[in-house]
N, C-alpha and C positions, 0 to 999 in steps of 0.2 A: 468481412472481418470486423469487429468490434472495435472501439476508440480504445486508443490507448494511451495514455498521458502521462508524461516525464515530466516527474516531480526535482530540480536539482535545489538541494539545499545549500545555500552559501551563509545563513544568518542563525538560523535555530536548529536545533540540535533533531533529531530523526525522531526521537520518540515525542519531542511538542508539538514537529509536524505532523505524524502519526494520529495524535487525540486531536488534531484540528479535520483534519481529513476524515476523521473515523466520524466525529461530531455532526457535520455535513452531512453525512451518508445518514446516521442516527435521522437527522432531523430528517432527513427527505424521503424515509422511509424504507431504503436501500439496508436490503439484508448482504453482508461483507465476509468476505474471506481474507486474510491477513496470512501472506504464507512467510514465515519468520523464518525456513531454512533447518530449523532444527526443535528440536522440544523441550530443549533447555534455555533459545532465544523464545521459544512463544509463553512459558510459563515467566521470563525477566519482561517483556512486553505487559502480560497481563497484570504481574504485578505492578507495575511503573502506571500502569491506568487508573489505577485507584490513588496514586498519588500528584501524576500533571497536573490535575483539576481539582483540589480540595473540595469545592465548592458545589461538581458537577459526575456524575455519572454515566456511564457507557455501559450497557449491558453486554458483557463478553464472554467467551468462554473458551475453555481448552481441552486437548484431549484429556488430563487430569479431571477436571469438571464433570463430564461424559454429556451424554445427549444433545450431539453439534446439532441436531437439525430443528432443537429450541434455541440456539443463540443465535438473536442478531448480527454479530458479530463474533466471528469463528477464527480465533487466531490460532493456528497448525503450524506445521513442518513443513508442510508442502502447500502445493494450488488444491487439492483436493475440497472440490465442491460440496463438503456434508452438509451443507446448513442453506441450501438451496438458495445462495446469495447471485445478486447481480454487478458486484464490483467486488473484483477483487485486486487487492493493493501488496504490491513485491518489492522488499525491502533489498535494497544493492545493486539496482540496476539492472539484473538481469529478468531475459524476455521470458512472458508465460509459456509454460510450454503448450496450454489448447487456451490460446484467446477465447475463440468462439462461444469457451462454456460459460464467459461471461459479457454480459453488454457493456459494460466497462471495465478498465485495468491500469490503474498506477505503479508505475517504478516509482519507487521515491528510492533517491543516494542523495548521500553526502558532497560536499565538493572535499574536503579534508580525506576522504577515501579515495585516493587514485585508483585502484582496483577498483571501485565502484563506477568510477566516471568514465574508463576505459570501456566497463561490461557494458554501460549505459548506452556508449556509442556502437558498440555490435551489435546490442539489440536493436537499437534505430537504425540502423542500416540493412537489417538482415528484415526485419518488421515492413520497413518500407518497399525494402524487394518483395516482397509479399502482398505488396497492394493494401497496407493497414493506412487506417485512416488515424493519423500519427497529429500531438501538439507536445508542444516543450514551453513546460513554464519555467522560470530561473528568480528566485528570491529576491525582488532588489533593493537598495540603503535600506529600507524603511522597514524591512522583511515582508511585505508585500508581494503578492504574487504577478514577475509580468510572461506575458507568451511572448516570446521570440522565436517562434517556429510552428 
């Protein structure tokens, strides 16, 4: 099974976690999948990316865009692998449904979303009956990121 890493936010908001995370992936080469749930949360995702970073850019794209399998970063509706990425990143906690299709996989939730933290925990638990090879980072004072799991 593929790693899979629980993002918990307690300090900054999901979409500045988002452009830090996606940023990382940019720099290391790492072609991304962003599955946002719906296509009204991926087209408010891509526009909010041109605005996090005034300063910086992310090459992304959506299905409005067309041609997922030139963006570096593919933010969708679902997990759906068009853009031949190797991490892909699920906003709310909840578990991928085919790990495998990727060598890595972020939940990132909120702590302000109870529903999120709840799914978070059934995914970690159902993930780890599964034999995944599972870390839990948690935001702390400073917004820094520590592992506690």
């Amino acid at each position: 099974m593929s790693e899979v890493r629980f993002y918990h936010l307690t300090r900054t908001s999901l979409d500045s976690a988002l452009y830090g995370i996606l940023e990382k992936a940019v720099g290391q080469g790492m072609r991304t999948v962003v599955d946002a749930g719906s296509p009204e949360r991926a087209e408010q995702l891509s526009a909010q990316l041109w605005t996090v970073q005034p300063s910086g850019f992310l090459p992304h794209g959506t299905a409005k865009d067309g041609m997922p399998e030139r963006q570096p970063i593919y933010i969708g509706e679902n997990s759906e692998n068009l853009n031949g990425a190797t991490l892909l990143v699920m906003l709310g906690g909840q578990a991928p449904p085919d790990p495998e299709a990727f060598s890595l996989c972020c939940l990132v939730f909120e702590d302000r979303d109870a529903d999120a933290v709840v799914l978070a925990r059934k995914s970690w638990k159902s993930l780890k009956e599964a034999g995944g090879f599972l870390s839990y980072w948690q935001q702390g004072e400073n917004g820094g990121w520590q592992k506690t799991a």
